[in-house]
C-alpha positions in Angstrom: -3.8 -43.6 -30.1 -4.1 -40.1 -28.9 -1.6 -37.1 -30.7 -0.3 -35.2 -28.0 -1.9 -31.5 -28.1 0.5 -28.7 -28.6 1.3 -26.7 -25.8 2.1 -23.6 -27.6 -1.0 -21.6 -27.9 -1.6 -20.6 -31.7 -1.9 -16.9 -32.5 -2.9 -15.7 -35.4 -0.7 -12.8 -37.6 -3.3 -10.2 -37.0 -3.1 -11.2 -33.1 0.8 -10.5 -32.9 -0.2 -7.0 -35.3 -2.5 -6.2 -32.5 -0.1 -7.1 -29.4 3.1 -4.9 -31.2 0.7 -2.0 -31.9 -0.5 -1.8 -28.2 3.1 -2.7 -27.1 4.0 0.5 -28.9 1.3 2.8 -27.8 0.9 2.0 -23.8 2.3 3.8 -20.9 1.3 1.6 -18.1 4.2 -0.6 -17.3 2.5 -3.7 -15.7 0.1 -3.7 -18.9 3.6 -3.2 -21.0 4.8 -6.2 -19.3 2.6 -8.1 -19.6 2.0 -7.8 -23.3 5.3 -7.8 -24.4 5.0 -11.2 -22.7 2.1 -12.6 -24.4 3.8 -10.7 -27.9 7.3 -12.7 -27.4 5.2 -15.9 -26.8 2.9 -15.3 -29.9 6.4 -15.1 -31.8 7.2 -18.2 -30.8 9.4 -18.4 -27.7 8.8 -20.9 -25.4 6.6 -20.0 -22.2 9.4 -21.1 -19.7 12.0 -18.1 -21.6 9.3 -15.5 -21.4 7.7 -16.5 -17.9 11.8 -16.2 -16.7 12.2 -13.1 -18.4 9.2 -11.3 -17.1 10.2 -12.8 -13.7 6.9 -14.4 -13.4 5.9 -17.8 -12.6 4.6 -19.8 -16.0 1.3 -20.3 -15.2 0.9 -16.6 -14.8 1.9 -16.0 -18.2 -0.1 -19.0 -19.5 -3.5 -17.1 -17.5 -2.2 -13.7 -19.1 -2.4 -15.5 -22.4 -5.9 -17.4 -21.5 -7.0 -13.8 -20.6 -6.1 -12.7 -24.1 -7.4 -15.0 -26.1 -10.7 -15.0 -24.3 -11.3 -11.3 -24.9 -9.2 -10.9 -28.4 -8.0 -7.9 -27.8 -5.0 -6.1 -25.8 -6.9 -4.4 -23.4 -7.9 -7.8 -21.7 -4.5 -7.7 -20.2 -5.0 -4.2 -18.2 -5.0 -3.8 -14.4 -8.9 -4.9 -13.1 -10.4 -3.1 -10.4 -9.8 -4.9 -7.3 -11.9 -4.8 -4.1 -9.2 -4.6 -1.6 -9.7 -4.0 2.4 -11.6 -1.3 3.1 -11.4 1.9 4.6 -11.2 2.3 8.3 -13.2 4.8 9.4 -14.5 6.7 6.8 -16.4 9.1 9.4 -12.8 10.3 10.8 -11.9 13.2 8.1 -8.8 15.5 8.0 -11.2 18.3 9.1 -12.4 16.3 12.0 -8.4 15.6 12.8 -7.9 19.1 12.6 -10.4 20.0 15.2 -9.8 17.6 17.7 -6.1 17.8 17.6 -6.4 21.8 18.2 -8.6 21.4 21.2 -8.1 20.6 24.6 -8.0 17.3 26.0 -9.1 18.2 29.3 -12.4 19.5 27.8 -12.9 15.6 27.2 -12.3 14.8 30.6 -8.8 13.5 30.1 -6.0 14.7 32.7 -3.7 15.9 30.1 -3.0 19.0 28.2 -1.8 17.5 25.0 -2.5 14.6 22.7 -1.1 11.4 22.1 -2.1 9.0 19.3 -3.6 6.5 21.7 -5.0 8.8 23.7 -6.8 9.9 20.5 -7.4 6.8 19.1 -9.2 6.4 22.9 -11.0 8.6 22.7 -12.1 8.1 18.8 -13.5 4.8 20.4 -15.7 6.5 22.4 -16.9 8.6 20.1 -17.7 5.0 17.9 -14.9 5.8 15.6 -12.8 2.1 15.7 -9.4 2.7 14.7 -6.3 1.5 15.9 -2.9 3.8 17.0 -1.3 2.4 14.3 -4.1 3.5 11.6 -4.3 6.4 13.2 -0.4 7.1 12.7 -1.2 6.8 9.3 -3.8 8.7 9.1 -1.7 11.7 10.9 0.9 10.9 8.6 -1.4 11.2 5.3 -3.4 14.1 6.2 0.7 16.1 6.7 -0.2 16.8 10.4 3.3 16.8 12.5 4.1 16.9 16.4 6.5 16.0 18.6 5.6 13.8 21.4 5.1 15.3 24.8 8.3 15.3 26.9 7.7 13.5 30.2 8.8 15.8 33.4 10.2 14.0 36.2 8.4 16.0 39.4 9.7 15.0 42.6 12.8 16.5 42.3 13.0 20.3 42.9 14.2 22.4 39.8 17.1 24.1 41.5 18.3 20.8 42.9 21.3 19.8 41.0 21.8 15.9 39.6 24.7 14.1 41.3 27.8 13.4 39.1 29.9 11.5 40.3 31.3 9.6 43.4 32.2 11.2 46.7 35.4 13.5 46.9 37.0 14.7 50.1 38.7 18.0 49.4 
């Protein structure tokens, strides 16, 4: 007959030495959290108490403790480079926003006199610079540049030519 396996990892005293002593020295809060949670499970709380306490699911504390032991050492526990999504296009600068954003769009062709984002982002296209309004918002927004969108003029009425309030009143 087969004795059940413990499911309480076993750490050694110089392991729970080494976790206090980086618990102590880091400044990085995810790495603090997540080595006070392998610490409080190498003194012997139960994985459910920790995982709740950290607000993390169990197996993530049982992978931060499987990272741990596989490396021996604290620093196994720190933030990995991740790839992430990439940049969209890396070609458009915050000089090269600068530029086209002071020029004129009707040197372009375009019947306008100012810019819009999806005009821009229009005419980016065309230049083989895919990006999208929205990334281009962001962009904007990143780089600090600021403007108002244009106000639209409604033409066919003449200036001097008051709006109607109101019903009709006979003196």
């Amino acid at each position: 007959m087969d004795t059940p396996t413990s499911t309480r990892p076993a750490f050694r005293p110089a392991d729970r030495h080494r976790l206090l002593q980086a618990l102590a020295q880091t400044h990085d809060a995810r790495l603090y959290r997540r080595l006070r949670a392998v610490a409080e499970v190498a003194e012997g709380q139960p994985i459910t108490v920790v995982a709740r306490r950290a607000r993390v699911a169990r197996s993530t504390v049982h992978r931060w403790i499987k990272r741990y032991r596989a490396e021996q050492g604290p620093e196994a526990l720190a933030e990995r480079q991740r790839s992430g999504r990439p940049r969209v296009a890396l070609a458009l600068t915050d000089d090269r926003l600068r530029q086209l954003l002071t020029s004129d769009p009707r040197q372009f062709g375009y019947t306008t006199t100012t810019w819009t984002v999806p005009l821009l982002a229009a005419h980016l296209r065309a230049q083989g610079v895919a990006i999208s309004p929205r990334t281009l918002r962001r962009r904007l927004r990143a780089a600090r540049f600021r403007w108002k969108r244009p106000r639209y003029v409604y033409s066919e009425r003449a200036e001097h030519v008051g709006a109607k309030k109101g019903g009709l009143c006979d003196g």
